[in-house]
C-alpha positions in Angstrom: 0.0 0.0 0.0 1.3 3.7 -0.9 1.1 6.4 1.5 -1.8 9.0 0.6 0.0 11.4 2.5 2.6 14.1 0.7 5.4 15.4 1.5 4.8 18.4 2.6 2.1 16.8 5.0 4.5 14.2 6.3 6.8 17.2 7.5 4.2 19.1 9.4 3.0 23.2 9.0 6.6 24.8 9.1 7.4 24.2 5.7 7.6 27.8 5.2 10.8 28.2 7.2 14.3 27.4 6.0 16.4 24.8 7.5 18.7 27.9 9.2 15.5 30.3 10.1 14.2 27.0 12.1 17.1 25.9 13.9 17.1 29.7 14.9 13.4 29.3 16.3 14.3 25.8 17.9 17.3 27.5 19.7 15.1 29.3 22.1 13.1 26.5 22.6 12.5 25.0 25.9 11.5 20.9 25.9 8.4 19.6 28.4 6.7 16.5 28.1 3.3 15.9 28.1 1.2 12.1 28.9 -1.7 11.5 26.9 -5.0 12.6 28.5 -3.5 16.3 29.6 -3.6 19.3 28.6 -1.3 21.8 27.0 -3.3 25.1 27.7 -7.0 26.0 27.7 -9.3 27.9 26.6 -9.1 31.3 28.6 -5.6 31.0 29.3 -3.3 33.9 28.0 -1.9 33.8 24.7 1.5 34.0 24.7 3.5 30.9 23.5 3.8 28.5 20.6 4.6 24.6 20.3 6.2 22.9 18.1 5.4 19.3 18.3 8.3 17.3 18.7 6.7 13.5 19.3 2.9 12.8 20.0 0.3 14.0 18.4 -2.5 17.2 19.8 -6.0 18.0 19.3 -7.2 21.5 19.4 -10.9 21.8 20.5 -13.6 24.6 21.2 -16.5 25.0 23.5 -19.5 26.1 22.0 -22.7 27.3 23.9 -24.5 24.2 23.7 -21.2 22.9 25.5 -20.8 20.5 23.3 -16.9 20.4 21.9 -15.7 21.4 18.2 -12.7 19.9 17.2 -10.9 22.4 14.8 -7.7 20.8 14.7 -5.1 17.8 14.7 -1.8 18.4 15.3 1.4 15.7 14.9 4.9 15.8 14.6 6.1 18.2 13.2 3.7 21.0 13.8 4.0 24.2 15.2 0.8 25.8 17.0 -0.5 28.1 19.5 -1.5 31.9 19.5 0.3 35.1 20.8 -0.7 38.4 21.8 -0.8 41.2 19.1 1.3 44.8 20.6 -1.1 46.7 22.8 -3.7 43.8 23.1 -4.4 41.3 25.8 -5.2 38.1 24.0 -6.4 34.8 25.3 -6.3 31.4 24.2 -9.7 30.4 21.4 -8.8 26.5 22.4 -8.3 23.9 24.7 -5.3 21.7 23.4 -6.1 17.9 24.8 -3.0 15.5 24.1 -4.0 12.2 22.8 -0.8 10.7 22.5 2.3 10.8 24.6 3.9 14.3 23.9 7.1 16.1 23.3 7.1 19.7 23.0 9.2 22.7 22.7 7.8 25.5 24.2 8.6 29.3 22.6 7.8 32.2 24.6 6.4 35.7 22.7 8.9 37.9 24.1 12.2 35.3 22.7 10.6 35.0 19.6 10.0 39.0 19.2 13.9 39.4 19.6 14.7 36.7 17.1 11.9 38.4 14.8 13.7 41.3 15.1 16.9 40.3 14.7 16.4 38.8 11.4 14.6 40.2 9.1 14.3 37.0 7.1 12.7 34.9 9.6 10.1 37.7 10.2 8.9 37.0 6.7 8.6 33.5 7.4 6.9 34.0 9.9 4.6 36.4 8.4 3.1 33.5 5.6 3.3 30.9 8.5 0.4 32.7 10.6 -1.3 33.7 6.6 -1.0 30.0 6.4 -2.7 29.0 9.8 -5.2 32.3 9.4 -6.2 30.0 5.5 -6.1 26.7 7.3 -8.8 28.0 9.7 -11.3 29.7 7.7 -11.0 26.8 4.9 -12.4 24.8 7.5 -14.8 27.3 8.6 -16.4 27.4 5.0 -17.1 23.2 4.9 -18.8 23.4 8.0 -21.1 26.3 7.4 -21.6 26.4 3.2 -22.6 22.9 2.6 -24.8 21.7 5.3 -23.8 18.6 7.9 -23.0 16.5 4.6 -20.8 18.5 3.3 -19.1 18.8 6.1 -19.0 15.1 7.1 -17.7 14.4 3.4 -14.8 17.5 3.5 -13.8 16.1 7.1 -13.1 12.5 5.7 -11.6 13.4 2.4 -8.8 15.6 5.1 -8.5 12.3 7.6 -7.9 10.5 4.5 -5.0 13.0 3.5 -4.0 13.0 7.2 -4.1 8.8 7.7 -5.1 7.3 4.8 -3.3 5.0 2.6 -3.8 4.4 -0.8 -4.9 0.7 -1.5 -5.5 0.2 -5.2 -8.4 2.4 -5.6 -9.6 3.0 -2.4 -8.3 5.0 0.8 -7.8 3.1 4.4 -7.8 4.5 7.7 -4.7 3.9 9.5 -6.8 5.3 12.5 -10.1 4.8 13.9 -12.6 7.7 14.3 -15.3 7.3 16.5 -19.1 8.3 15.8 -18.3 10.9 18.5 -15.0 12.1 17.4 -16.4 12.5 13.5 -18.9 14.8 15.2 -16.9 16.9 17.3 -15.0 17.7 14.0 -18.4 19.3 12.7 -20.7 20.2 15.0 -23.0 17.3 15.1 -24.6 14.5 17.3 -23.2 11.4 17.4 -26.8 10.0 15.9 -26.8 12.2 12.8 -23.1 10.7 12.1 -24.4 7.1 12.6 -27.1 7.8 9.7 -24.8 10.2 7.7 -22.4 7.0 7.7 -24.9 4.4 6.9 -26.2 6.7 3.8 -22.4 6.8 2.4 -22.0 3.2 2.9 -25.8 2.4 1.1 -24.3 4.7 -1.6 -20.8 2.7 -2.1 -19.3 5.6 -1.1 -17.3 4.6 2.4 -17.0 1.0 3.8 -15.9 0.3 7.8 -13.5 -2.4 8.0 -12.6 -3.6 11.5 -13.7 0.0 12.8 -11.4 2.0 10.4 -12.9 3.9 7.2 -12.1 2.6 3.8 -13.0 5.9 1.4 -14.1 3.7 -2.1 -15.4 6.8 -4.2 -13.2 9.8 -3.4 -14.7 11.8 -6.3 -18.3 11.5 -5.0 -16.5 12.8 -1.3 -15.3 15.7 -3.2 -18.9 16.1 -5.0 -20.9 16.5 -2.0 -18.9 19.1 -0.3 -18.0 21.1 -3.4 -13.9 20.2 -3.4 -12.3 23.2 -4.0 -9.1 21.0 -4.5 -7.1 22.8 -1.9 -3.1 21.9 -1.4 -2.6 18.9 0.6 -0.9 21.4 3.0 -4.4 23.1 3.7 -6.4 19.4 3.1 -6.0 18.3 6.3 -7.6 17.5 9.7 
């Protein structure tokens, strides 16, 4: 089987750093490790660090009114993440980051990487299309979930596991991971039930299969029908 993930998935979101501008960035990093089952910060907490993911892999979720939990976000290694205070504003923290597996971080504070931005002009610039980058990443997923109904967004949420875990396998896309009914519907805002039938339509329609608890993905192009593909870069194509 041939991995459906690309390259510049398989190396996480910095990809708009050079080698030198990231070895700067990972020189004022500080190491902490995390279990699985803790968290990293939450929401409400004051924004004023970034992680880059060393090991382990990081979900970023939401509280919504209803208090149920929207999952925005899967992080692995590789990955850099977090949110930092603009000058003359007091920002907070918009997410709760749970870690699901065992967890190896660096840890950068705002005011080291303020100095480092303004030593080097370079790596501002970087910087700069990394956070345009994350700012895209966001409201891409923003538009599946509200443009194209709870299909839609069920469909654009596997077709991005499948470029997160999938693997390809002749003509169809497996799992490497198992998603629960209540983890598909943290990732759009829906009940556990309307997944169940959601899933049972696609798999009347030939579209999915489950094998052993994993999703097999047998007709990506309908996927991409339903929620109105754009055909974004792998890089943005993600969970």
């Amino acid at each position: 089987m041939e991995a459906a993930v690309k390259q510049e998935q398989a190396v996480g979101n910095t990809w708009q750093f050079t080698k030198e501008s990231f070895e700067k960035i990972q020189g004022i990093m500080y190491q902490h490790a995390f279990p699985a089952g803790t968290t990293l910060f939450w929401e409400g907490d004051e924004a004023e660090k970034l992680y880059f993911l060393e090991s382990g892999s990081v979900r970023l979720v939401k509280n919504a009114d209803d208090g149920k939990d929207l999952c925005l976000y899967y992080f692995h290694e590789g990955d850099l993440f977090g949110e930092i205070q603009y000058p003359g504003q007091e920002g907070q923290m918009s997410y709760t980051a749970e870690v699901l597996q065992d967890a190896r971080v660096g840890i950068i504070q705002q005011r080291d990487l303020e100095i480092l931005l303004w030593q080097h002009g370079d790596l501002a610039i970087e910087f700069s299309r990394w956070l345009g980058y994350m700012q895209q990443l966001t409201q891409v997923k923003l538009r599946d979930l509200m443009f194209h109904g709870k299909n839609g967004a069920l469909a654009s949420t596997l077709i991005r596991a499948a470029n997160t875990y999938g693997v390809q396998d002749g003509a169809t896309i497996r799992f490497t991971e198992k998603f629960t009914n209540a983890e598909l519907a943290s990732l759009i805002g829906a009940t556990r039930e309307t997944v169940n039938r959601m899933l049972n339509q696609l798999k009347k329609q030939q579209i999915i299969d489950i094998e052993h608890g994993r999703i097999v993905i047998l007709d990506l192009a309908e996927l991409k029908a339903i929620c109105h593909c754009e055909e974004c870069p792998l890089g943005i194509c993600r969970l």
